[in-house]
SERO-4910 file (N, C-alpha, C, O; in steps of 0.05 Angstrom, whole numbers):
BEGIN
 pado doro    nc1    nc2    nc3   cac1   cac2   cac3    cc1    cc2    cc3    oc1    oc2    oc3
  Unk    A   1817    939   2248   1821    968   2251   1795    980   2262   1773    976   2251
  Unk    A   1799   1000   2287   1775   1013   2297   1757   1031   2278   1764   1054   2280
  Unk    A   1732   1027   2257   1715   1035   2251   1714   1068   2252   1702   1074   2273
  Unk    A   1721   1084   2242   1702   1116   2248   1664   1113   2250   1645   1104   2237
  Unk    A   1671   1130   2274   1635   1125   2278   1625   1147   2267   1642   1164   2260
  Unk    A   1595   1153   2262   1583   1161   2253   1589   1190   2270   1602   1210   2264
  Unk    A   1571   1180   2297   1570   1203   2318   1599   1218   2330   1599   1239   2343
  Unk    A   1618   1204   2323   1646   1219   2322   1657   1243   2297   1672   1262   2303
  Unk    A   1646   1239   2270   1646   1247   2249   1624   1274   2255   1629   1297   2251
  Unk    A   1601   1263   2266   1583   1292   2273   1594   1305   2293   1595   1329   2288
  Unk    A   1603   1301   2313   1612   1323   2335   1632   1336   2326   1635   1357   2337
  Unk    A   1655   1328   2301   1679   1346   2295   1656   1363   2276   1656   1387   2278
  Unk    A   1636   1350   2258   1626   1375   2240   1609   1392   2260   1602   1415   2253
  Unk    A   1602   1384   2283   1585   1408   2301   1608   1434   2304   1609   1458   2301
  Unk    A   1625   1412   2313   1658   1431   2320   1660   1466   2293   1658   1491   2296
  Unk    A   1665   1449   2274   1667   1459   2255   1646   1483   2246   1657   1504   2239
  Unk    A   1623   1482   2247   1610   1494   2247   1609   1513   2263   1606   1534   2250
  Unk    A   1610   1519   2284   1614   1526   2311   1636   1556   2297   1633   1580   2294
  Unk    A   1658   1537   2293   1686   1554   2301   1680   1567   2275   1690   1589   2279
  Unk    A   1674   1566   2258   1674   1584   2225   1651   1594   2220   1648   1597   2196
  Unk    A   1624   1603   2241   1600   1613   2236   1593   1624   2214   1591   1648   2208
  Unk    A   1587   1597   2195   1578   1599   2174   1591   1612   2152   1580   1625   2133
  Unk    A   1618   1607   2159   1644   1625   2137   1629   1596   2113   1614   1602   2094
  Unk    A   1636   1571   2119   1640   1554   2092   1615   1560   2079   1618   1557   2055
  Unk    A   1584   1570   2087   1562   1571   2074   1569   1593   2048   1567   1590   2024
  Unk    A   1579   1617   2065   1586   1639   2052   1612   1639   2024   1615   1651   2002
  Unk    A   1628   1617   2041   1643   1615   2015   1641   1606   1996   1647   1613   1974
  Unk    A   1628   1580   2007   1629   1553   1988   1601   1549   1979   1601   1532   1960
  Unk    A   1581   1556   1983   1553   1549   1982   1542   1519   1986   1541   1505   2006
  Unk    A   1535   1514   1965   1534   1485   1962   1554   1461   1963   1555   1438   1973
  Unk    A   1563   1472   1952   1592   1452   1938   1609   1446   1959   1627   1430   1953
  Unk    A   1610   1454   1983   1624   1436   2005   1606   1447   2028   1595   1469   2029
  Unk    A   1606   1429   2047   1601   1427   2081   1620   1428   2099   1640   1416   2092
  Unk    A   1619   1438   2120   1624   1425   2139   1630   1403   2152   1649   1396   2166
  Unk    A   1609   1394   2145   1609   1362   2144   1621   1348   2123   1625   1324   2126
  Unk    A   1629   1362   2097   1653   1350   2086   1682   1351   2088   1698   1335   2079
  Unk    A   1688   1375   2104   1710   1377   2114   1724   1363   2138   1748   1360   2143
  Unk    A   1701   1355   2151   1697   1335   2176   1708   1310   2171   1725   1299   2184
  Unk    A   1695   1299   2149   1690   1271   2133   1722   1276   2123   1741   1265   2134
  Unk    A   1724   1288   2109   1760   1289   2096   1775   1286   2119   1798   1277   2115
  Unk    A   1769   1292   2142   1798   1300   2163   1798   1273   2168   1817   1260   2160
  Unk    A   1764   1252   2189   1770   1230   2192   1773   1214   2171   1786   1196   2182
  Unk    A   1772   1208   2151   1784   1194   2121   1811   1196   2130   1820   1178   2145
  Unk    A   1830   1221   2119   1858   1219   2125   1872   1206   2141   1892   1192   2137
  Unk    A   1855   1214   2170   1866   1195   2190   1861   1174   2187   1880   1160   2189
  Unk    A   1840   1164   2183   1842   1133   2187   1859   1121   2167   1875   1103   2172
  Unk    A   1854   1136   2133   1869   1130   2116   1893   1120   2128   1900   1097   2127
  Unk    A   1910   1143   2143   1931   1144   2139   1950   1126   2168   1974   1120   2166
  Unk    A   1932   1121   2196   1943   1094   2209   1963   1077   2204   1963   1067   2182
  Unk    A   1980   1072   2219   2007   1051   2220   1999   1036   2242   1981   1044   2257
  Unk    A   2012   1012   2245   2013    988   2257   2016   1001   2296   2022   1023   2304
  Unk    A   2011    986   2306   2013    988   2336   2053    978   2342   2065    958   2334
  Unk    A   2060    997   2355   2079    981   2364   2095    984   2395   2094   1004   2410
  Unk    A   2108    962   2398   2117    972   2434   2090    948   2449   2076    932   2436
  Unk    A   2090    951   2470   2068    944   2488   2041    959   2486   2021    952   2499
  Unk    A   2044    981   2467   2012    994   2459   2000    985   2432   2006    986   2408
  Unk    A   1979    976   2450   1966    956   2422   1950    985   2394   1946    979   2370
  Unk    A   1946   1005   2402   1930   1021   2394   1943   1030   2368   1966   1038   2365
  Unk    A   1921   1026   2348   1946   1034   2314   1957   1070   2320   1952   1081   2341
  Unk    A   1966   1080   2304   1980   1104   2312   1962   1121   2286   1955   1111   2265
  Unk    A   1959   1136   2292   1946   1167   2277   1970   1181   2266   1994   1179   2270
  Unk    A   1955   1197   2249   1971   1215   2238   1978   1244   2251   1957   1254   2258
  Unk    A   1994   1255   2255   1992   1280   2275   2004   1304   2264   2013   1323   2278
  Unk    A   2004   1303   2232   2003   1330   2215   1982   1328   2186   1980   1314   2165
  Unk    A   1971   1350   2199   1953   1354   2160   1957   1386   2154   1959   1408   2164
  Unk    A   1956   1374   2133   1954   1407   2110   1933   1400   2095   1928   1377   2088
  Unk    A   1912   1430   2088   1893   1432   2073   1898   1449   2065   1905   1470   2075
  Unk    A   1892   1438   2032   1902   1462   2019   1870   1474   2007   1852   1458   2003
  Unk    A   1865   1507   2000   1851   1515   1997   1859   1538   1962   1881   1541   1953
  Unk    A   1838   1546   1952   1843   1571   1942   1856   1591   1958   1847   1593   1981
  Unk    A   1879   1608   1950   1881   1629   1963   1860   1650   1980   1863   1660   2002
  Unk    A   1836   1653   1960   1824   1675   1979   1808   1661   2001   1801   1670   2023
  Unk    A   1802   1636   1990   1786   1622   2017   1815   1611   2034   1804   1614   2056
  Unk    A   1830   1606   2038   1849   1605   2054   1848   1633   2078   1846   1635   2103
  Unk    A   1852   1654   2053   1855   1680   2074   1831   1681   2082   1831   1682   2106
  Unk    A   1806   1681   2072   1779   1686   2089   1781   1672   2120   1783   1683   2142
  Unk    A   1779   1645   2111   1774   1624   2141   1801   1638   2155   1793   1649   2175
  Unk    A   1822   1642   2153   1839   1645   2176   1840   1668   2182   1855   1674   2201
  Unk    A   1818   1698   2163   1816   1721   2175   1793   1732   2202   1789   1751   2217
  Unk    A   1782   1699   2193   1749   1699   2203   1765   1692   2234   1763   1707   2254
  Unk    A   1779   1666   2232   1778   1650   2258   1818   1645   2254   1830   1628   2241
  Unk    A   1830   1665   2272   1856   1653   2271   1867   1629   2277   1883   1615   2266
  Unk    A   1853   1625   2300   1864   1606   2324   1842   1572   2308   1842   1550   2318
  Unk    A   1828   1581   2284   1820   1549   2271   1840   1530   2269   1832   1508   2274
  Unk    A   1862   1530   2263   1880   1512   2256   1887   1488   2296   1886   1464   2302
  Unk    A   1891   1509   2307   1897   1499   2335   1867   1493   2343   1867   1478   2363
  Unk    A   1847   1499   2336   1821   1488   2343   1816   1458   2339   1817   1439   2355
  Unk    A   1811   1457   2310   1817   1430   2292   1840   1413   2305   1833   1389   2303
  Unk    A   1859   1414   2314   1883   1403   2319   1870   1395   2345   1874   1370   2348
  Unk    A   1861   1401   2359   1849   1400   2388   1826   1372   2387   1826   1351   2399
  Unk    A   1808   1384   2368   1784   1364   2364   1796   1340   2349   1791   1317   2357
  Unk    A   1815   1345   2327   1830   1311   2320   1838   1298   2348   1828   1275   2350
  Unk    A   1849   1304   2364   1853   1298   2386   1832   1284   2400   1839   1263   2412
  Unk    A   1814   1289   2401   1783   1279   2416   1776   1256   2395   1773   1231   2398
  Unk    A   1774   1271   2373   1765   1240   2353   1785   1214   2348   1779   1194   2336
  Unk    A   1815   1221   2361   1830   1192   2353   1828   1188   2386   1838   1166   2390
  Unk    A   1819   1200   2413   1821   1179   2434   1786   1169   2422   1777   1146   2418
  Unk    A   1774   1190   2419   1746   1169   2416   1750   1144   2400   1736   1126   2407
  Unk    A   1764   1142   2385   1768   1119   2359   1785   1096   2383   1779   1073   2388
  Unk    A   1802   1109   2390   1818   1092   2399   1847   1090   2388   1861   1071   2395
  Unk    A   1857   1110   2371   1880   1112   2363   1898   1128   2380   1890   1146   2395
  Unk    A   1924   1122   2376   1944   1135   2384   1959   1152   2371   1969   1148   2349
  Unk    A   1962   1177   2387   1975   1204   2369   2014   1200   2380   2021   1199   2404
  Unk    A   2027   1199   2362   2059   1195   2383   2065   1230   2380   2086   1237   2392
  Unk    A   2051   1249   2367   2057   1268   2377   2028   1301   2374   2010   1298   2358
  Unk    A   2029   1322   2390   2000   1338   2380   2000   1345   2358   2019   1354   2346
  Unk    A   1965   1339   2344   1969   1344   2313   1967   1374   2309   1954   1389   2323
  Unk    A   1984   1381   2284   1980   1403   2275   1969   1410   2252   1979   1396   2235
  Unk    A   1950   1426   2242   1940   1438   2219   1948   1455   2212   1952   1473   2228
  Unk    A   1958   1461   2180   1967   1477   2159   1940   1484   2141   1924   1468   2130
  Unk    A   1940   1511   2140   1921   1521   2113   1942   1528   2095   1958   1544   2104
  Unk    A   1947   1521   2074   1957   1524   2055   1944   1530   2025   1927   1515   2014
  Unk    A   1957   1557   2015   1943   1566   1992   1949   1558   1962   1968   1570   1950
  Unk    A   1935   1540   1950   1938   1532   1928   1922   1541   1906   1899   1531   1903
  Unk    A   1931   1561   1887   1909   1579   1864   1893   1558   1843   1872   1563   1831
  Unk    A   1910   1530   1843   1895   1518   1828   1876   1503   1830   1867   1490   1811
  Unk    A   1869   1502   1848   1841   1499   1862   1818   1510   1863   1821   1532   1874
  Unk    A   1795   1507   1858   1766   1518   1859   1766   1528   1876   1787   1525   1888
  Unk    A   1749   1543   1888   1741   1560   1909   1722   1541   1930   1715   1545   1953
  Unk    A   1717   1518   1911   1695   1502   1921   1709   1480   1935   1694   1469   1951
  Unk    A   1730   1471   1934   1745   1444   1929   1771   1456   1958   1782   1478   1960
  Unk    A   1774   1430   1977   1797   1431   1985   1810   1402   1984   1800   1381   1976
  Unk    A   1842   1407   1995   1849   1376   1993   1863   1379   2018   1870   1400   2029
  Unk    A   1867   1350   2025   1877   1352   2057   1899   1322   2052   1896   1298   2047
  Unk    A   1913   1335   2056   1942   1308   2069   1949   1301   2087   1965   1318   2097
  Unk    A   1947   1284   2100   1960   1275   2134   1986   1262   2119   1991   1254   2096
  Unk    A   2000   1266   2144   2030   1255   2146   2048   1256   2170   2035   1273   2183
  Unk    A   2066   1252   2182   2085   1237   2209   2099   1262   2212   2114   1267   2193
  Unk    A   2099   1279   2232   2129   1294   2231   2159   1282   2237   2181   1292   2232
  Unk    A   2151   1254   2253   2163   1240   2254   2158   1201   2252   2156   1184   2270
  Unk    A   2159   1198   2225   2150   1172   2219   2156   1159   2237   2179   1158   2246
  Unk    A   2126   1139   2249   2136   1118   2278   2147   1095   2252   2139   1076   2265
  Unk    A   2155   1087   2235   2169   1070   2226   2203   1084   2216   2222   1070   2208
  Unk    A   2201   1111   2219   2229   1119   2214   2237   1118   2180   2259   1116   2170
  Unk    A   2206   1120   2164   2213   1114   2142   2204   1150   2129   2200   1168   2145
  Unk    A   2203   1157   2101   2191   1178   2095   2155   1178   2105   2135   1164   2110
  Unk    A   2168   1213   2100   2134   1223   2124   2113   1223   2109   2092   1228   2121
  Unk    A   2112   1218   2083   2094   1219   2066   2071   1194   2069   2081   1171   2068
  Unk    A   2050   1195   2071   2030   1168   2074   2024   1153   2046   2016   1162   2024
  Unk    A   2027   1137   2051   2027   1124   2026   1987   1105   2030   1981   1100   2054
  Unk    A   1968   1097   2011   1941   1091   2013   1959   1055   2014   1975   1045   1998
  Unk    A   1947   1041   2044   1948   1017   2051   1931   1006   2030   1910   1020   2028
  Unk    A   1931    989   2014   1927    966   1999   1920    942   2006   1940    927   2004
  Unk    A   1902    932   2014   1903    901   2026   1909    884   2009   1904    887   1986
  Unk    A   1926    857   2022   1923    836   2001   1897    822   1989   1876    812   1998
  Unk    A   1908    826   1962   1884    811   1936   1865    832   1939   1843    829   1929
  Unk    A   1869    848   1947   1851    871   1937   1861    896   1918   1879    909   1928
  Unk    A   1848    907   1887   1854    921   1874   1841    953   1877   1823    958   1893
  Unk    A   1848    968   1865   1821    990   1870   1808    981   1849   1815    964   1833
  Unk    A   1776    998   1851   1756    993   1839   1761   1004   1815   1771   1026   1813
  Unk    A   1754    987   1792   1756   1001   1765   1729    996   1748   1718    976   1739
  Unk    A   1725   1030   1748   1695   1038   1740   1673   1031   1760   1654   1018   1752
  Unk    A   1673   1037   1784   1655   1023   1798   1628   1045   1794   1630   1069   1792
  Unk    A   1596   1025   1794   1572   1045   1787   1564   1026   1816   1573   1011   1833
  Unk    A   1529   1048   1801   1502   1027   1816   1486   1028   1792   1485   1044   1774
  Unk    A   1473   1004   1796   1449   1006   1776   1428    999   1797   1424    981   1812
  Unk    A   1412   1032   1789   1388   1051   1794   1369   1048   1784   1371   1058   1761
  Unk    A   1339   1035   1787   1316   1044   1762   1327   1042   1739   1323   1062   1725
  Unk    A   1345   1019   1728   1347   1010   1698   1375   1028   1693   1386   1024   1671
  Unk    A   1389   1050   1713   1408   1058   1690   1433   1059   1713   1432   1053   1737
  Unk    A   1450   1067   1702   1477   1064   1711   1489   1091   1725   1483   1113   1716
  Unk    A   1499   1088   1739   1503   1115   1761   1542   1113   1762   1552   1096   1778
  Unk    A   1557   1128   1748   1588   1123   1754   1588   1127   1782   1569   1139   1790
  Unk    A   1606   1120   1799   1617   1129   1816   1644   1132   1828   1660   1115   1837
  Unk    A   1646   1175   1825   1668   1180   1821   1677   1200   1846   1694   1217   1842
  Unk    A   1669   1198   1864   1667   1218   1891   1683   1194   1910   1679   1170   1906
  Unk    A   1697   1202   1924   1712   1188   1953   1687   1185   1976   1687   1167   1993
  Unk    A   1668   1204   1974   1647   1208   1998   1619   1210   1982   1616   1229   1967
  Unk    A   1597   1191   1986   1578   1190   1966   1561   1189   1990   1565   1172   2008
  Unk    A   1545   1203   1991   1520   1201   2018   1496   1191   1994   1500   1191   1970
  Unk    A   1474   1183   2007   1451   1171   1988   1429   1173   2012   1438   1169   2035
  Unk    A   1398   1179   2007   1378   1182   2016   1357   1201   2009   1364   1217   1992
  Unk    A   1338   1203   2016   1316   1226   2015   1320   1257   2003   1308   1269   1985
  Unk    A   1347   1265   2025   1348   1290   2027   1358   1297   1998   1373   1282   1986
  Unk    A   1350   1318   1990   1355   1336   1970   1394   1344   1963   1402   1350   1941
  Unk    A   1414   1342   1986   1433   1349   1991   1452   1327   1988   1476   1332   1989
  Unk    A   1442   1303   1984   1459   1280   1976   1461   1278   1946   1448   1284   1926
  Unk    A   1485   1268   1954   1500   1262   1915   1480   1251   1899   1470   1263   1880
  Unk    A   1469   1220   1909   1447   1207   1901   1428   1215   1914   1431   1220   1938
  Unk    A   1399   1218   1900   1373   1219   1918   1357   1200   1907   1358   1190   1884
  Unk    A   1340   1196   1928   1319   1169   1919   1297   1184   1929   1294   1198   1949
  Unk    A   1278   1176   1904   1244   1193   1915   1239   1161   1925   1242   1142   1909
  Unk    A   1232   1158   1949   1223   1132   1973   1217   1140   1996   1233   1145   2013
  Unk    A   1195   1142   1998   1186   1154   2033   1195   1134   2059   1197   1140   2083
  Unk    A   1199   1114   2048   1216   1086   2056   1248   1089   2065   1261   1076   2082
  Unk    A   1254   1110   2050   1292   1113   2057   1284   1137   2076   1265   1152   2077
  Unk    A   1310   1132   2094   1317   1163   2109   1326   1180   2096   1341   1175   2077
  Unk    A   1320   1206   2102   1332   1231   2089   1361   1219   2093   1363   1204   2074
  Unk    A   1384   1217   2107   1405   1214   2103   1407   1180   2114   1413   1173   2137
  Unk    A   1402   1166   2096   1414   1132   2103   1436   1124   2102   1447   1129   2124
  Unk    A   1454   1110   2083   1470   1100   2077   1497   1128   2067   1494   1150   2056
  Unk    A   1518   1115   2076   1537   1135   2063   1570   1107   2051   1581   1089   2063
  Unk    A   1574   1118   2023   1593   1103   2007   1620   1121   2011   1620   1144   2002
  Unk    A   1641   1111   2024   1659   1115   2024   1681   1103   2015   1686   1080   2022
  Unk    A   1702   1124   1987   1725   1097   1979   1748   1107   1994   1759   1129   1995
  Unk    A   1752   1074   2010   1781   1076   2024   1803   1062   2005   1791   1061   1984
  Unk    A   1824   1053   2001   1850   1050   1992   1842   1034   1963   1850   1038   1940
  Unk    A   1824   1013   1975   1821    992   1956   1789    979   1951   1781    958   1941
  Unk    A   1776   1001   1962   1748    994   1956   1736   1008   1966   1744   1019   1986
  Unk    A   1701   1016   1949   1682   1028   1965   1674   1005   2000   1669    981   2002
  Unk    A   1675   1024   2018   1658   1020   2042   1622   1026   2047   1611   1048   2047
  Unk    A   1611   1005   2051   1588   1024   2059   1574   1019   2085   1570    998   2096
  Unk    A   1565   1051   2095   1559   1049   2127   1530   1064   2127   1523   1086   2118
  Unk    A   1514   1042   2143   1494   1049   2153   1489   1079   2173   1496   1078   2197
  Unk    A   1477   1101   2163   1479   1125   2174   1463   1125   2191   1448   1144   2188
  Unk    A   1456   1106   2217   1431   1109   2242   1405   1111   2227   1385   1120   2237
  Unk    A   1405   1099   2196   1374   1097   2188   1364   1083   2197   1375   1065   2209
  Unk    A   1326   1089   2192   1305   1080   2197   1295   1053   2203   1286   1042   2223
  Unk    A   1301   1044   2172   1286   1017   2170   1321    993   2156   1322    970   2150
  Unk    A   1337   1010   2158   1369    982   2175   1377    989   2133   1368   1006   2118
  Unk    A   1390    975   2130   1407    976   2102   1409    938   2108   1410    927   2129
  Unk    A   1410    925   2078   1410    902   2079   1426    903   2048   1417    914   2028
  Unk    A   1448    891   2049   1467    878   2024   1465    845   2028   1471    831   2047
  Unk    A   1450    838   1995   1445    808   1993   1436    792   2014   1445    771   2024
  Unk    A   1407    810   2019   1395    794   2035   1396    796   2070   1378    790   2086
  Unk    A   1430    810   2076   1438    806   2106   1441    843   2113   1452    862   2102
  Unk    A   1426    840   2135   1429    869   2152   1455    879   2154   1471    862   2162
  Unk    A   1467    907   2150   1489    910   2151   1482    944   2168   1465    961   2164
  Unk    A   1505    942   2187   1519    968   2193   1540    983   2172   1536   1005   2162
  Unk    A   1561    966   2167   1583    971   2155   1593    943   2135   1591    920   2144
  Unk    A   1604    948   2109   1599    928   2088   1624    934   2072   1632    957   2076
  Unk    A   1636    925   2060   1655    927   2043   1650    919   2018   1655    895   2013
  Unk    A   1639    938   1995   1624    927   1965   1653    914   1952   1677    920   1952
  Unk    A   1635    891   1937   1642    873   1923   1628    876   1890   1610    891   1895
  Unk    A   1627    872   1872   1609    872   1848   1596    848   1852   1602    826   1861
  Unk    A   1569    861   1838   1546    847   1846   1534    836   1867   1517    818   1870
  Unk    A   1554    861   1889   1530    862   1910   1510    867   1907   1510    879   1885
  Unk    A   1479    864   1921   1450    883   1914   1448    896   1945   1450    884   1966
  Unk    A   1443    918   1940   1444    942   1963   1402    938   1959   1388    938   1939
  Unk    A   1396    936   1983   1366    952   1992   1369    970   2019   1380    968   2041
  Unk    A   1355    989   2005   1343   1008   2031   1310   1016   2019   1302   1020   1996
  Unk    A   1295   1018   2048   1270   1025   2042   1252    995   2012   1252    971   2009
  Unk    A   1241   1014   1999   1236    987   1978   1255    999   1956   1245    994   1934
  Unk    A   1278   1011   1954   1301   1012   1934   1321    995   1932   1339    998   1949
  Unk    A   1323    978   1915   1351    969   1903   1368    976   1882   1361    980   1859
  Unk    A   1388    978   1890   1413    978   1879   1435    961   1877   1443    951   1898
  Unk    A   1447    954   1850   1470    927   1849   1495    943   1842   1498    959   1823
  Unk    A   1513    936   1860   1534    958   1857   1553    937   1831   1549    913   1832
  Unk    A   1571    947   1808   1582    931   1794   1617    947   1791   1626    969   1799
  Unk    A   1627    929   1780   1656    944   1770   1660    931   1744   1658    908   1736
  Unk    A   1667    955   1733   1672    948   1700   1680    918   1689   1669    905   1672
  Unk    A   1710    912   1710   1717    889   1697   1702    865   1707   1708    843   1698
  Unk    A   1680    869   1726   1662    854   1725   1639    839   1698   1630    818   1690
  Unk    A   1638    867   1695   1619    866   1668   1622    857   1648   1605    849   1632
  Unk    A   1659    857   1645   1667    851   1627   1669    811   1634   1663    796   1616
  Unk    A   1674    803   1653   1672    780   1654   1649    753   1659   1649    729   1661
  Unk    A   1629    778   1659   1599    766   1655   1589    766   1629   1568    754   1623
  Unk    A   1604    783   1609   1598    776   1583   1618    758   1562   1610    750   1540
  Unk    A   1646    752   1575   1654    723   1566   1644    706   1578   1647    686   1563
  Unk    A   1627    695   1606   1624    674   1612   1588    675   1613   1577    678   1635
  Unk    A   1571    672   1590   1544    685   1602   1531    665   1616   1506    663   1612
  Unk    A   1543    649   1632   1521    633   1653   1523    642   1680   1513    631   1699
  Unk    A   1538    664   1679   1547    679   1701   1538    701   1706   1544    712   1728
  Unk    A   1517    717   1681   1501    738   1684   1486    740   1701   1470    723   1707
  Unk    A   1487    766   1715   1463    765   1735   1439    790   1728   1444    814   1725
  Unk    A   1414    779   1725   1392    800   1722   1391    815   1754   1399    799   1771
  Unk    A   1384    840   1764   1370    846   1777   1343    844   1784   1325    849   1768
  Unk    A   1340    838   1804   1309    837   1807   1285    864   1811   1264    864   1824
  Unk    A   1294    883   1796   1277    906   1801   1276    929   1769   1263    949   1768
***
């Protein structure tokens, strides 16, 4: 499956930014970006891909989303910028030929007002107006075989344990990441953890000095328990619960960290 790139993910949040001049700062403050709204749209899509079929090898995209918002931030963004929805719909467009996916029809965006929602918080659904398998339009999260989701997945940080409970976990320097590391060694924005269907992903964000899991340089990685993550001179051993649990019936199977 074609990868979401980094620099595809930044040009929809330049996009974004652009078209809502600084509505999300004003609404949302901290608690969402731009760049997380960005990151949710390509998630969905990729999430939500079906098989290639016909003589076009290219997997197929999704070519409807709804985001749902609080009511009053619903009405703000669409009082600010009407024509956002057909904007966004435009730029998905640019990011599945950049990817390399195929749209079987133009996507459309729904703001939809949901009260039970934070003011801070949106959620976004892709789905088929017309399923290319002819089945219901609803996306269901692809599962690979022998793969489960993660249950309880952390890092162990400087001796202690870090849950991890976010879909989108950025990590580095900057002040603005979920995780921060004081390391003059890491990039302000290095590594970013993303969970897709059935596991955290992790992708090298164009840092500095490269990301290395167990030893081997990585761009893009798919965590396992008891992987060991370095960046800069930081390590981290990513674990999952029922890991833990099976290193303490079998203890020749324990693993110390080295830090």
């Amino acid at each position: 499956m074609p990868a979401m790139d980094n620099q595809h993910i930044a040009r929809l949040e330049a996009h974004l930014e652009q078209l809502v001049e600084g509505a999300f700062a004003s609404l949302f403050g901290k608690k969402i970006r731009a760049q997380d709204i960005a990151l949710q749209l390509a998630r969905v899509m990729e999430d939500g891909v079906q098989p290639a079929q016909g003589s076009d090898p290219r997997l197929i995209a999704p070519d409807q989303y709804l985001i749902y918002a609080h009511p009053s931030v619903q009405t703000h963004l669409l009082e600010r910028n009407a024509t956002l929805p057909q904007s966004l719909a435009d730029h998905l467009v640019e990011l599945a030929t950049l990817i390399g996916y195929r749209l079987i029809n133009t996507p459309t965006i729904k703001f939809l007002a949901d009260s039970q929602l934070d003011t801070g918080k949106l959620i976004i659904n892709a789905s088929y107006r017309n399923s290319p398998e002819h089945s219901t339009a609803a996306l269901q999260h692809v599962v690979l075989p022998g793969l489960s989701k993660p249950h309880s997945p952390q890092l162990v940080l400087d001796g202690r344990l870090i849950n991890l409970e976010q879909d989108v976990i950025n990590i580095g320097r900057n002040r603005e990441n979920q995780i921060v590391l004081d390391d003059n060694t890491v990039s302000r924005h290095h590594i970013q953890l993303r969970l897709r269907a059935s596991a955290y992903m992790l992708f090298d964000i164009n840092s500095q000095g490269g990301t290395f899991v167990n030893g081997v340089q990585i761009k893009e990685h798919q965590l396992k328990s008891g992987d060991l993550i370095r960046i800069g001179k930081t390590q981290m051993l990513y674990l999952e619960e029922n890991s833990l649990s099976d290193s303490q019936d079998n203890p020749t199977q324990a693993f110390e960290p080295d830090f």
